[in-house]
N, C-alpha and C positions, 0 to 999 in steps of 0.2 A: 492446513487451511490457509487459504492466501488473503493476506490484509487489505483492505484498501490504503490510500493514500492521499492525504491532500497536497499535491503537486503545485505551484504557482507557477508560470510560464513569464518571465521577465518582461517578454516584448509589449505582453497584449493587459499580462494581469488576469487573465482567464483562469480559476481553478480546475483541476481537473480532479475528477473524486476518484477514481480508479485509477492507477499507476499502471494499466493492460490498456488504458485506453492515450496513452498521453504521447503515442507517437501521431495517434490520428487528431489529436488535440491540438499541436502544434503545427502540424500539415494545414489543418482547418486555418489557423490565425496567423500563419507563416504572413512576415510582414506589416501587420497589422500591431500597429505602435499606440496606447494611448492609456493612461493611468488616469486619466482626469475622467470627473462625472460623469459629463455629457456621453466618453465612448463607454466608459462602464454601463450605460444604461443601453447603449448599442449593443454591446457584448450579449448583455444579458436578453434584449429581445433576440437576435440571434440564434440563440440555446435554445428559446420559445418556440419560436416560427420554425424552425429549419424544419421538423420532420410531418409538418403542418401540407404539405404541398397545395398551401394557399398562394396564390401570384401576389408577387411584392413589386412594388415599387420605390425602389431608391432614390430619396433627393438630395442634392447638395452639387456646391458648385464644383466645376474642372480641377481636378488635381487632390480632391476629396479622400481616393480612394474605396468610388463606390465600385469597382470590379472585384478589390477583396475583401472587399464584406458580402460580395453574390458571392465569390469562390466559397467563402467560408460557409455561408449559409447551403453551398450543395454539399462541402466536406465530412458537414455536421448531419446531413437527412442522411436518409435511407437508401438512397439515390447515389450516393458517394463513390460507389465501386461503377458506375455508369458515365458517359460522357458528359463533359461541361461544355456546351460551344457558347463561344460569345460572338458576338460582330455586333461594330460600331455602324448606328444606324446614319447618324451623321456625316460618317466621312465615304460612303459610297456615294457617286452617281443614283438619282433616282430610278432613271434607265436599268440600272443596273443590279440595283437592291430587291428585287422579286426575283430574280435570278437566285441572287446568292442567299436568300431565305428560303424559295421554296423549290428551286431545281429548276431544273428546265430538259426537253426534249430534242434529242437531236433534228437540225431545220426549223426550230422551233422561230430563229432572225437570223440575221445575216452574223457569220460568226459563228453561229453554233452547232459544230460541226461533230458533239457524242452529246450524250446523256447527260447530266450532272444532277448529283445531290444536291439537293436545297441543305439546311443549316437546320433547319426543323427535321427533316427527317436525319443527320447523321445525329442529333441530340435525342434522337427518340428511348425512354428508356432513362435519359438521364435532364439534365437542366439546360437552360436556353436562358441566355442572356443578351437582353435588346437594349444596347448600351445608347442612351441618347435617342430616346425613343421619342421625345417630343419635335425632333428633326425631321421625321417622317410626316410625307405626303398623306394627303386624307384619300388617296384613293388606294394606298397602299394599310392605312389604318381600318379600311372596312375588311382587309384582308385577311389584317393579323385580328381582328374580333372576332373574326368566325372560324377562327383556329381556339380563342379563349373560349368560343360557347360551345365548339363541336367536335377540336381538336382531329379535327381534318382540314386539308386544301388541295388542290389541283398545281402540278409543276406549271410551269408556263408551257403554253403550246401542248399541252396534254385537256384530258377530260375526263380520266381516272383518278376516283379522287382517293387520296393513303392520308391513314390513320396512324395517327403518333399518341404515343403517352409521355407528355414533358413535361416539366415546372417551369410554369415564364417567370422570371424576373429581371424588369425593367429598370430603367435608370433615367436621368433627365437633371439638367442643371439647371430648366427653365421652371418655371412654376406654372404649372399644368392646368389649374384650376384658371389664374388669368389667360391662359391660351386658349381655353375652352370657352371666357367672356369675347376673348378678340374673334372669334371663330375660326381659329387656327389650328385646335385641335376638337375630335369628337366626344361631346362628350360622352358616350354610352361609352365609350371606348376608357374612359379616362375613371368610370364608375368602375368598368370590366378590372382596372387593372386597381384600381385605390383599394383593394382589400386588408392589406395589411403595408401602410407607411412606415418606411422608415427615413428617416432624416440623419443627416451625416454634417456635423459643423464644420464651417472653416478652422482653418487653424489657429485665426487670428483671436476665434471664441475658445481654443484652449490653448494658449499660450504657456499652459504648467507642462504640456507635455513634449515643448519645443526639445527640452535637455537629455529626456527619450530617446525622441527622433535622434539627435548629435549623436549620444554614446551607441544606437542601433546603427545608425550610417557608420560610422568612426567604425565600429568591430567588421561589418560588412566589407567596406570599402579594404580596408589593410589586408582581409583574406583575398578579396577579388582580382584588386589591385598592385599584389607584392606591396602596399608602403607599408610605413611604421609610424604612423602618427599616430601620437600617444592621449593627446587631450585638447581642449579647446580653452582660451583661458578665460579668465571671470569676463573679464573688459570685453571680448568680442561677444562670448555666450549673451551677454546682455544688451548688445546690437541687437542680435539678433529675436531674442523674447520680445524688443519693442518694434520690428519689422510688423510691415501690415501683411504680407505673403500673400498679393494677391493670385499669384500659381499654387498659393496652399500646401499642401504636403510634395507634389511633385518637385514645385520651385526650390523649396529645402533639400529636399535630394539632390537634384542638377547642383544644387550650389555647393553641399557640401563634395560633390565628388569632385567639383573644377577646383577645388581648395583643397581637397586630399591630394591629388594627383599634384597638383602643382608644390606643395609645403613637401611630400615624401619621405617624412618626418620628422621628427620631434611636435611642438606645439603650435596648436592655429592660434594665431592672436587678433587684432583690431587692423591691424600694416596687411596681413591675411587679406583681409573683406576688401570685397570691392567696394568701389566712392562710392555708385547710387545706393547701395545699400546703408554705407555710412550715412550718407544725406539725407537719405527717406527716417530715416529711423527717428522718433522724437526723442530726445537724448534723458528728457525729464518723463518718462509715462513710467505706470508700475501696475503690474497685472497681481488681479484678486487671486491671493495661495487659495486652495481646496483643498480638503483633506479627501485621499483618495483610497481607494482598498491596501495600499500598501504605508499607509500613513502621512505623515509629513513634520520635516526638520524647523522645531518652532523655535530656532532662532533664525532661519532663514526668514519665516515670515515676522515674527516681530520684529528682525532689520529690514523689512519691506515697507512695514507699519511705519517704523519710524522716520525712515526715507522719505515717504511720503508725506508726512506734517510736518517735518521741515521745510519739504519745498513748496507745500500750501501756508508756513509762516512766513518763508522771505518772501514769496509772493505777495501775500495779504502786506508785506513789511516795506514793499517794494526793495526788497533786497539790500534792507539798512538790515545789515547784522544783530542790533542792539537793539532794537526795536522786535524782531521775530526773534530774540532771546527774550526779551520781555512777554511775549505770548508765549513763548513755552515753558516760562519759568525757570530757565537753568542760566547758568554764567554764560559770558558771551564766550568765552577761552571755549567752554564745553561744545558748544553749537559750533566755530570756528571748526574743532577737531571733525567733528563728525563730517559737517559741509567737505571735508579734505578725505575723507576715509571714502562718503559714497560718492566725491567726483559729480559733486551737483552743479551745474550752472545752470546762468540763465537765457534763458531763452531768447533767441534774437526776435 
């Protein structure tokens, strides 16, 4: 008799209860990095929805990682052995985007000179993903709603109309509901598609899981890349926890590979990072530890704690030593050492 197994998957933190199932388990979260709350509670609707074939929509900004959390959410349905198609509704021509959604007929405009499959029918059978679906025209929106109410439509330049069996799952970095007060999106369209929200934070709102991302990049990059860099070190790692990442998880990536590639190995340090990132970074910020499904190191976070009321003492002390030793209660020698251990100044 064959046992099950509770499996942990490093990258994502996802358990897997059957050990028959954990190659399609990691296929599903391939990529998908996140130990902290907010993606654990991703994770876990995920599990819920996938075999749901309710239309979702994904929010959160650029560089998020909302196309693998749609990959994963088709890896994990029923639907998994059937095609994934995606296209970015944003970056087509409007001209052009009814074309490559729903096909078109040869003569149908100038140009089109065979047949072509729309994106809706090569997905039939499997999932459809409208990445940046708030970028689309409203006359192309009434088009794709009466594929969500009837899961039919017309190629361009045709009048026969074909039937598809798909899962939409949409995507948007705008917020849909103000789009729909601007009148910029429909709303029936925006009810069609809000069934089941999911939400995707910045990265800037998990900051526990920046050290993740490193060691996931770092292992990735050295097989891809021929290097051998081996680690990152305290000093830079912690540039980078206090960056604000407005590119979010993509920016992290581009960055860590222009610093693998270029280091080639041994260790990335602070001399490593580029200046606007030195610059940007606020040199005194300290992000809230979480304890996540796989725990957490409490002496990291009590020397987080304590970092941190030090530098709200010389603050409040204006930076006389003896004085934010007097609000903390210890020798000034002892507050001196410490100021020296976590590299605290002040702020210009």
């Amino acid at each position: 008799m064959q046992h099950s197994a509770m499996i942990s998957d490093g990258d994502t933190g996802v358990v897997v209860e059957d050990s028959a199932s954990l190659a399609t388990e990691i296929d599903a979260f391939k990529g998908i990095v996140g130990q902290s709350a907010s993606m654990q509670k991703v994770f876990r609707m995920v599990e819920r929805v996938a075999d749901s074939d309710s239309t979702i929509l994904i929010n959160g900004e650029t560089g998020t990682g909302k196309g693998l959390i749609a990959y994963a959410i088709h890896k994990k349905s029923y639907r998994r052995d059937q095609p994934f198609v995606s296209i970015n509704c944003g970056a087509i021509p409007e001209n052009l985007l009814e074309s490559e959604l729903f096909g078109h007929l040869k003569g149908a405009f100038t140009g089109a000179t065979a047949n072509k499959v729309g994106k809706f029918e090569a997905a039939d059978g499997g999932t459809i993903f409208l990445d940046e679906i708030g970028d689309m025209s409203q006359d192309l929106q009434v088009k794709i709603l009466k594929v969500l109410e009837e899961r039919c439509f017309e190629p361009v330049g045709g009048c026969k109309t074909v039937q598809v069996n798909v899962r939409i799952i949409a995507a948007t970095h705008r917020d849909l509901e103000e789009e729909v007060q601007k009148g910029n999106f429909r709303e029936d369209l925006f009810y069609r598609l809000f069934v089941i929200p999911i939400h995707l934070p910045a990265l800037r709102q998990r900051r526990g899981d920046i050290p993740h991302f490193v060691a996931h990049f770092l292992d990735c990059l050295n097989q891809s890349k021929k290097t051998s860099v081996t680690s990152i070190s305290d000093g830079a790692l912690r540039f980078l926890m206090q960056y604000a990442w407005p590119g979010n998880v993509r920016e992290l990536a581009n960055l860590m590979e222009r610093m693998v590639v270029i280091k080639g190995d041994g260790e990335i340090d602070v001399d490593d990072l580029p200046e606007k990132l030195k610059n940007e970074a606020p040199q005194n910020s300290f992000y809230e530890p979480e304890i996540t499904g796989d725990g957490l190191c409490l002496n990291t976070a009590v020397s987080e704690f304590e970092k941190r009321l030090i530098y709200q003492s010389l603050e409040k002390a204006k930076w006389v030593k003896n004085k934010a030793a007097q609000l903390l209660q210890v020798k000034r020698t002892t507050l001196v050492e410490k100021i020296k251990r976590y590299e605290l100044q002040k702020c210009a």
